[in-house]
C-alpha positions in Angstrom: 55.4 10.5 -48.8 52.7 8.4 -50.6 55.4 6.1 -52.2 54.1 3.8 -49.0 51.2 2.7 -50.9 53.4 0.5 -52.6 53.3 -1.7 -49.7 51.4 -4.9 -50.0 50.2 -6.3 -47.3 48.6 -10.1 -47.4 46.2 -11.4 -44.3 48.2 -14.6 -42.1 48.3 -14.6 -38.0 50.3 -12.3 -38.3 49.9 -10.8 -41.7 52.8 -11.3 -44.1 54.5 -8.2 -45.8 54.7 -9.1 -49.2 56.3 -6.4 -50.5 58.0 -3.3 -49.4 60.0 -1.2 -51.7 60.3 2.2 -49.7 62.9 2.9 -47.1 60.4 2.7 -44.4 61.0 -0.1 -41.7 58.5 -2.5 -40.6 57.7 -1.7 -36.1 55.3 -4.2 -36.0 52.9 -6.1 -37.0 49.8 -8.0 -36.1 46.1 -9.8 -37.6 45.0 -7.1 -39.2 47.8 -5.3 -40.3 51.1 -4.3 -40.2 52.8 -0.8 -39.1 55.7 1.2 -40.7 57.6 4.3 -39.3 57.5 7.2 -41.5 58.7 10.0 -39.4 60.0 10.2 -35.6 56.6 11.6 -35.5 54.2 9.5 -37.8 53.7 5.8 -39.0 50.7 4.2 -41.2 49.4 1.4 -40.4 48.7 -0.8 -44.0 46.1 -3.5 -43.7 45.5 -6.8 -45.2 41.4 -6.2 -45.5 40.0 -3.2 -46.0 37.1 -3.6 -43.8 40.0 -3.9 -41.1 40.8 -0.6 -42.0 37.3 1.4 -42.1 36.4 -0.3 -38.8 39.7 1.3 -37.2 39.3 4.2 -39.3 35.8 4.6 -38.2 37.2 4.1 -34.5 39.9 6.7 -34.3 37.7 9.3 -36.1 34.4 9.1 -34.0 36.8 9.4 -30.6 40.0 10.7 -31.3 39.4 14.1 -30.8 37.8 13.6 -28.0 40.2 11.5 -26.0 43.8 11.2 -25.2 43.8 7.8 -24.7 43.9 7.4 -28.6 46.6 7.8 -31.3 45.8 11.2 -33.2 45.1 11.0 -36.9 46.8 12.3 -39.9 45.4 10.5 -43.0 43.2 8.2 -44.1 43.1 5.8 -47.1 41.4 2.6 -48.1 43.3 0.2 -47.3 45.9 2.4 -44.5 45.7 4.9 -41.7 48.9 8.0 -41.1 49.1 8.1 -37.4 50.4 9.4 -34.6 54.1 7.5 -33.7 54.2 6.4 -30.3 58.2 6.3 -29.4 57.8 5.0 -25.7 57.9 1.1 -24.6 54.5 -0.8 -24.3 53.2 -1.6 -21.0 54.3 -5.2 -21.7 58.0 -4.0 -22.1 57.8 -1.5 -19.2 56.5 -5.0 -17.0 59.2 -7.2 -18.7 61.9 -4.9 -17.3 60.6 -3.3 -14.2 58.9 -6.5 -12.9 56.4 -4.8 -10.7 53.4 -2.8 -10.7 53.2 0.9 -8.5 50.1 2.0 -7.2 50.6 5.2 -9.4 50.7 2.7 -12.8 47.6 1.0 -11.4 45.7 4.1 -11.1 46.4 5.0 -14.9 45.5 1.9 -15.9 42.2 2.0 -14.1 42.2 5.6 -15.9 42.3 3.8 -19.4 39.2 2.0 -18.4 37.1 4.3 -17.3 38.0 6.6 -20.2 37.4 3.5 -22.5 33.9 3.3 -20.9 33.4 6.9 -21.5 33.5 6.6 -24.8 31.1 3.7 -25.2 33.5 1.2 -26.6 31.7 -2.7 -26.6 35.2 -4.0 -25.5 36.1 -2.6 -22.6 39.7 -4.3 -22.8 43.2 -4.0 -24.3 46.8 -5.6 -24.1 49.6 -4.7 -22.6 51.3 -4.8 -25.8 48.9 -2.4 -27.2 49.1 0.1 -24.8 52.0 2.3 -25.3 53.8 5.5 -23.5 53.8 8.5 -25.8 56.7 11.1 -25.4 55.4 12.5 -23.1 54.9 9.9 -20.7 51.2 9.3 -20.7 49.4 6.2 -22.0 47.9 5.4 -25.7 45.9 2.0 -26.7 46.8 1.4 -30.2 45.0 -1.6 -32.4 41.1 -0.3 -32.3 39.7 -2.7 -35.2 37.5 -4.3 -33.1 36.5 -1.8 -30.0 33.3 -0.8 -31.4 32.6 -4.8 -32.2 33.4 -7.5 -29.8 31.5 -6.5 -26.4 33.3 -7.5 -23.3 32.7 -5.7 -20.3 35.8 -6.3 -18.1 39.2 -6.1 -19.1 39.5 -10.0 -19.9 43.0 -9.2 -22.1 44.2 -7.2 -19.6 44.1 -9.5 -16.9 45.6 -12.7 -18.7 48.7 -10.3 -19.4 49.3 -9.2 -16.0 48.6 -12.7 -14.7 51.5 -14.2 -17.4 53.9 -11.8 -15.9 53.0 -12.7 -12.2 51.4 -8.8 -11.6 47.7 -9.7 -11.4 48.0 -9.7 -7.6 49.7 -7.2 -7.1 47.5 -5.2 -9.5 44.5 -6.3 -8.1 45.6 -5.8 -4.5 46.5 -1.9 -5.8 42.6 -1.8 -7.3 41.5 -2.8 -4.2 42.9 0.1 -2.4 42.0 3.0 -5.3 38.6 1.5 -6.8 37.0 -1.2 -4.1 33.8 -1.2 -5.8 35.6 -2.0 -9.1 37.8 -4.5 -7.3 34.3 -6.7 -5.7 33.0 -6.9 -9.5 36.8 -7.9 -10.9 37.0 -10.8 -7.9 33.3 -12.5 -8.6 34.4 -12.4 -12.4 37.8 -13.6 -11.7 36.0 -16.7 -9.4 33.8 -17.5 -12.3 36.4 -18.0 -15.1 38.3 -20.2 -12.3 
């Protein structure tokens, strides 16, 4: 299974695979690296930099077993990371088709923050595109170079995403009804950044 270390990897916005002489396919890609199925269960995740990789690394170690909000762990190299495979569509896809947000998605997704505050991330944000249905139909945030780095205390990302897809409202009006302290702080940032 280690024949994927032959994968090279070079940093670009995205990164650029440079070489890949194994029979595993290429899911995705992104600035810090680029992911590769190995199993129906498992990919690894090769990066460009390894400081990339020791500040994931460092990431999904110090909080994966305590949360299920976060890929679990197989293997860890220097320069690649054997995760969990996440089969289901990203939140971005699920929005694409479905064009509308329930009151039951909004609730998880207020759910992700709050368990993203509980375990002291600095970026209390994430993409839709990162944020992925397992098999079993609950939600994973994938990409965690940076959580423990850049400090953001509202979910910045998260609301450009929504708002791009024409769900903001909708979203917010949900929050309003499930969290209305959470929803005041949202509207005076929103206000602010105009």
């Amino acid at each position: 299974m280690n024949d994927f270390t032959q994968i090279v990897v070079k940093p670009g916005k995205p990164v650029q695979v440079l070489l890949n002489p194994t029979p595993y396919p290429l899911i995705g890609k992104g600035l810090q690296g680029a992911v590769f199925k190995l199993s129906d269960d498992r990919c690894v995740k090769i990066y460009s930099k390894k400081i990339h990789c020791l500040r994931e690394k460092q990431v999904l170690l110090q909080v994966g077993e305590k949360s299920t909000i976060i890929p679990a762990v197989y293997e860890t190299g220097e320069n690649y990371i054997i995760m969990e495979y996440l089969n289901g569509p990203s939140l971005q896809e699920y929005f694409e088709k479905s064009e509308t947000i329930s009151e039951a998605l909004t609730r998880e997704i207020l759910n992700l923050i709050i368990e993203i505050k509980n375990l002291q991330f600095m970026r209390i944000d994430f993409s839709l595109r990162h944020t992925i249905f397992d098999k079993d139909g609950r939600l994973k945030i994938i990409d965690h170079v940076n959580s423990f780095r850049i400090p953001r205390s509202y979910p910045k990302r998260l609301f450009k995403d929504l708002k791009q897809l024409g769900l903001l409202t909708s979203f917010l009006e949900h929050v309003h009804k499930l969290n209305p302290e959470c929803y005041e702080k949202w509207q005076k940032l929103l206000k602010r950044m105009g």
